[in-house]
Phi, psi and omega in degrees: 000129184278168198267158197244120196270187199247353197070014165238124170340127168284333174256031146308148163276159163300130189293352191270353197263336201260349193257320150335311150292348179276308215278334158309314201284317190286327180306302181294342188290321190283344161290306170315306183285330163282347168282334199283317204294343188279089175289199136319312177225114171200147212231111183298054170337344178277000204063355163295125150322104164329139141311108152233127195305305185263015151105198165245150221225103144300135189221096195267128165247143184244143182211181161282329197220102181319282178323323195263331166307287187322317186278335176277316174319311201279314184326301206301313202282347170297019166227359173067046142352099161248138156246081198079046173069013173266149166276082175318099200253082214278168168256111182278119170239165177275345200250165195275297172289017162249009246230110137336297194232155180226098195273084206212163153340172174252060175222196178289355189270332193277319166274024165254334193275353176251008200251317177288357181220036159052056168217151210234112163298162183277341199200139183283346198241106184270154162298135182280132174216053192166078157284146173200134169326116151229158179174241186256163175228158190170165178284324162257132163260148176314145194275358161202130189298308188317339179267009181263146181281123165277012154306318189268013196229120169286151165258079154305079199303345176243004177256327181184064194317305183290320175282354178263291171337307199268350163300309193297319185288324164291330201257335164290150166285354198206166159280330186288304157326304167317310181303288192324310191304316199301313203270307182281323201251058183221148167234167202271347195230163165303306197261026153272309209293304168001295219262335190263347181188162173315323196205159189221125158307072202230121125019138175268344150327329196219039175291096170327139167307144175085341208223128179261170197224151195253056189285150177293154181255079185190151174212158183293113182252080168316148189236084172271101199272131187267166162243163152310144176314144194236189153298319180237042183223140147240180187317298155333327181272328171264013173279329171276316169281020164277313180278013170290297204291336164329281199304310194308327181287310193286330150284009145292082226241347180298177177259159179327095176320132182258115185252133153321120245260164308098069209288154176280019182262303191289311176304284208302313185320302204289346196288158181289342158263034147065041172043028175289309204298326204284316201264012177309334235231335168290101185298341197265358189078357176285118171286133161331107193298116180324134175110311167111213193276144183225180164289122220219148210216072169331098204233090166299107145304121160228071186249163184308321158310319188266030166263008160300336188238008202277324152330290180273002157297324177309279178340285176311303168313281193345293160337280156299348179284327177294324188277314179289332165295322183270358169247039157098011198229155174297162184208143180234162155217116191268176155217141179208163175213235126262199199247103224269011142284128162309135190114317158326083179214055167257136195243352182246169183223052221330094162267318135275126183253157196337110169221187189261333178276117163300316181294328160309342181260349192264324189285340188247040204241345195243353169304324229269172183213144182272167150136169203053203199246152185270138183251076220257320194313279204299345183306305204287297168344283195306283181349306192274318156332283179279031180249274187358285158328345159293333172088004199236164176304152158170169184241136161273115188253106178267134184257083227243148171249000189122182173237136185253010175231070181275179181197227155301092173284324183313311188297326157290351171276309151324311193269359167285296136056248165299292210309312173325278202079195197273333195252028161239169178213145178245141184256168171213159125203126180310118178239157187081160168244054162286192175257135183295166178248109181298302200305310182332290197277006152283317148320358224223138162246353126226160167227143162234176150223183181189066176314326187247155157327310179263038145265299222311335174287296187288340187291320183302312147347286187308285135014298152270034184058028182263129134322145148272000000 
């Protein structure tokens, strides 16, 4: 008997097997969008704790300034920071060398300091992620902080290393003056500076109770720098602190603070070892010029003041020249004094121009002869002007007894400055214990001195960012 059909598939499902599949289908589609959705760096804005598959992630940051960590710290964990499936729990440590992120001014002392302990930043440009107003505190405030004699103001160096540098620096006629304040007048705490002076160098955050505050028209522009993994850092850790300095940037939402220029002599005095850890690898006490060996361009006083050092000047060029060459990069050399021909009256002197021989310049470095007086401004003005004009990064190291052609320093200083641009940098070192050229050494991205004979060869080194 034939069979009659029914009008229905014979291989339809069942409605209860077809409503199983949706819902199977809609789970995984909600699984796929939560794995795609897990990046690297992802941060929970709803404020729920997170599920995290691998566990918790210490993520240690080191800073200069406790208080402005501690506020970016709180910032970060107020989002439930997960990373590569770590739930990410940052930290304050003290040392540099256990340290993710590094929280410090941008400036060359935070990268010598991280340089003394064999850490690398992750990124050449770090993010600004913090500004804040600093200046005085007191039981009466000054009808102008700018107007305090600085003589009446403690430095707490260990409470408050960056507002004590840019007080000192504002508030001295020189950098050496800045220095002297830092080194004689400096204490370890707010509530030592209390008990120790009229006024206190302080952050307006963290203006002691009881006590009022005066500010300066200038502020501390924080820096977060992530580092690379270390001995005592990993890789995990240091992908969380890259995404630490994200979140810290993308919430910095002011506009950008005008920090005063800053010599790194005045920065290391404010650090709480008075830049002892930095200048460690120096007998002269000299920092390491930031960047390491550039291209470089030697500009010798050879005036009657340098012939007691004229040797061990020698010496030292010879030296870095062989060492900037030998990492690849060209080297020149002037010498200027005044102008001991009659007819004459240009005081510098092209002896070498930019080459990869080294040997030329250690030979015609042992050549010189002392006399007349250092015309050190125009030398240097010109110096930096045609190293500029080469177009390639490079540093001008100047070796100096001091100056006999002042003038105006704001406008010399300005105008090394401009000439400079972003791709030349000056190095000074002061020989001798004659009197310094302040305007110089503001104009400068590092200085030394090197008052004796056996300093003079390593400052110069250290100056050009060579060890001694």
């Amino acid at each position: 008997m034939a069979r009659h059909a029914s009008g229905k598939n014979n291989y339809a499902l069942s409605g209860g097997v077809i409503v199983a599949l949706v819902v199977a289908v809609l789970l995984f589609g909600v699984a796929i969008a939560f794995v795609s959705t897990r990046g690297d760096g992802d941060t929970e804005a709803s404020g729920q704790a997170p599920a995290c598959v691998a566990g918790d992630l210490a993520l240690p940051v080191a800073a200069t300034d406790q208080a402005v960590a501690s506020s970016l710290i709180d910032a970060y964990s107020n989002v439930n920071p997960v990373v590569r499936d770590f739930c990410v729990k940052p930290t304050l440590v003290e040392s540099i060398a256990d340290a993710a992120v590094y929280i410090a001014p941008n400036t060359p002392v935070a990268h010598q300091e991280l340089a003394a302990q064999n850490r690398t930043a992750a990124t050449s440009e770090p993010s600004p992620v913090y500004a804040e107003k600093v200046g005085l505190a007191g039981a009466q405030a000054p009808a102008s902080a700018a107007e305090v004699e600085l003589g009446a103001v403690a430095f707490p160096v260990n409470d408050e290393p960056s507002a004590s540098a840019l007080v000192a620096a504002t508030l001295a006629p020189n950098d050496q003056d800045a220095v002297n304040a830092l080194t004689n007048q400096r204490v370890a705490t707010l509530d030592d500076a209390q008990e120790n002076a009229q006024y206190i160098a302080t952050a307006e955050s963290s203006v002691p109770e009881g006590l009022n505050f005066s500010p300066l028209d200038a502020a501390i522009v924080y820096t977060a720098i992530p580092l690379n993994q270390g001995d005592n850092v990993t890789e995990e850790q240091s992908r969380a602190g890259q995404d630490f300095v994200r979140v810290a940037a993308e919430n910095f939402t002011e506009q950008p603070a005008e920090q005063p220029t800053i010599s790194d002599i005045v920065w290391a005095a404010a650090t709480p070892s008075g830049g002892e850890e930095i200048t460690r690898n120096t007998e002269t006490g000299a920092t390491i010029a930031d960047g390491g060996p550039t291209n470089t361009l030697f500009v010798l006083d050879t005036s009657e003041a340098m012939a007691p050092y004229l040797d061990a000047a020698a010496q030292g060029i010879a030296a870095a020249a062989e060492s900037v060459a030998g990492a690849g990069h060209q080297v020149a050399l002037w010498n200027y004094s005044s102008p001991l021909t009659p007819g004459v009256t240009q005081g510098y002197r092209r002896n070498v121009t930019f080459t990869p021989n080294a040997g030329e310049v250690v030979q015609s470095a042992n050549r010189f002869m002392t006399g007349g007086q250092p015309q050190t401004r125009e030398a240097v003005t010109a110096a930096v002007r045609e190293t500029a004009e080469t177009g390639l990064p490079s540093r001008v190291v100047v070796v100096t007894t001091g100056t006999a052609d002042g003038g105006d320093d704001e406008a010399f200083a300005q105008a090394v400055t401009d000439a400079a641009g972003a791709g030349v940098t000056v190095s000074v070192v002061h020989v001798g214990e004659g009197q310094q050229d302040q305007a110089l050494r503001r104009a400068s991205t590092s200085a030394a001195d090197a008052p004796s004979q056996g300093q003079v060869a390593d400052a110069v080194k250290a100056a050009s960012g060579i060890a001694p």
